[in-house]
N, C-alpha and C positions, 0 to 999 in steps of 0.2 A: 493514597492511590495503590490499588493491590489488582493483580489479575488470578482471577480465581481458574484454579486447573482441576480437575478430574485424571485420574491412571485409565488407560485404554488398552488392553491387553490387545498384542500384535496377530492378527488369527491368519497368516498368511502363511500355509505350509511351506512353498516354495521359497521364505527370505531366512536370511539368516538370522533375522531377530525374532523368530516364529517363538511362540508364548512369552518374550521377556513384556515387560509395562512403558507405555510412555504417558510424558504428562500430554494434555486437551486442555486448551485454553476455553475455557464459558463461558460467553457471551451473561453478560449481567443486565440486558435488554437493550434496545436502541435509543437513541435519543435523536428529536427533531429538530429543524432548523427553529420552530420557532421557540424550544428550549432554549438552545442556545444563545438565540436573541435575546429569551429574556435572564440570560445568566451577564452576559454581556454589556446589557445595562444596567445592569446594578453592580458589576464590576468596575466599568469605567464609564458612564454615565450617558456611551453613545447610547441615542434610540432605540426598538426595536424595529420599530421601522425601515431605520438609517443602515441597521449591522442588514437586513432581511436584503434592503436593494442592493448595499455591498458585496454580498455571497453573491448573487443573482447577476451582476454586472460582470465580478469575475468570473463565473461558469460559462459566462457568454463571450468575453475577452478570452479566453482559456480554448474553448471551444473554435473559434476563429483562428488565435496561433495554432493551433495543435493542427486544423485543418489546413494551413499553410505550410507546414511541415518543419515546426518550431517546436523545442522540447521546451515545457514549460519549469521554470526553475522556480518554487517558493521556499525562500531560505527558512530553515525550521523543519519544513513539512518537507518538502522532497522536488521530486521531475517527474514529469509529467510527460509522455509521446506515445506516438498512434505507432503501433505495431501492424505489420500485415501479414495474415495464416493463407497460404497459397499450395496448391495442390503442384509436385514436381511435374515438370517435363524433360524427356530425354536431350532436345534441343532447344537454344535460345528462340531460334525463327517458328519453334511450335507453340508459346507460349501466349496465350488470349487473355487478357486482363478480365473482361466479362466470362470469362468460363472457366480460369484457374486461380482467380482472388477465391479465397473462402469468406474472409471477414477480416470487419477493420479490429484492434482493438486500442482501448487503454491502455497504455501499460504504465505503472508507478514507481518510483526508486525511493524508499523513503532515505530521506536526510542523514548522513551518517558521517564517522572518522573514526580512522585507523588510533588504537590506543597500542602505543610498541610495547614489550616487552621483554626483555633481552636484547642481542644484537640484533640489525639484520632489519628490511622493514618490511617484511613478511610474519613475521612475531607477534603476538596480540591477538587481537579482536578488533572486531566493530561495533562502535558504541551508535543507538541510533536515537534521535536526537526524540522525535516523540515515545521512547520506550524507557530513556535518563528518569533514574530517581521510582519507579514502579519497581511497585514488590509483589511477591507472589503467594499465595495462600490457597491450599489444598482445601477443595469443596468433600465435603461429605455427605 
């Protein structure tokens, strides 16, 4: 497992990291559900079918909490909750749902924990739980 990165020279006059490099993660293509499907049964023998209605059931399950105004928790993978982008108002009593909501969104938390380091439990990092174990290799 390797994430391939690219150097992306900084071209923004106004920052202070104007011409140093960062790494760009590269996309290595996409892959579909029903990839996965058929990774999935020849891993652990469920169907393609069985894994395809599975995803589909929870997108729809997901989609229903989330609409009730439930953060969705999948151990591994992360949380899941609808976010809302709203234009301000000066006062409370000026505020119109229909005329100052912008948009709902998704918003995602991937799966994560604090690894300490020294004292103190501000010290560390955050290991995140589907990024364990990937290594990285520079594209050319």
């Amino acid at each position: 497992m390797a994430v391939h990165i690219k150097l992306i020279q900084n071209n923004i006059k106004s920052s202070s990291s104007y011409g140093k490099f960062f790494a760009k993660a590269v996309s290595q293509g996409e892959v579909t559900i029903e990839e996965l499907a058929k990774e999935a049964a020849t891993n652990s023998g469920i169907s393609k079918g069985a894994f395809v209605r599975g995803v589909m059931e929870l997108q729809d399950l997901m989609k229903h909490r989330l609409a009730n105004g439930q953060t969705v928790v999948i151990e591994g993978i992360g949380r899941f909750s609808l976010r809302v982008e709203s234009i301000g108002v000066d006062e409370p009593k000026q505020f119109n749902i229909s005329r100052h909501i912008k948009r709902i969104v998704c918003g995602f938390l991937p799966a994560s924990r604090r690894v300490n380091v020294g004292k103190g439990t501000k010290n560390g990092h955050i290991l995140y739980d589907l990024c364990e174990g990937v290594k990285v290799i520079r594209q050319r």
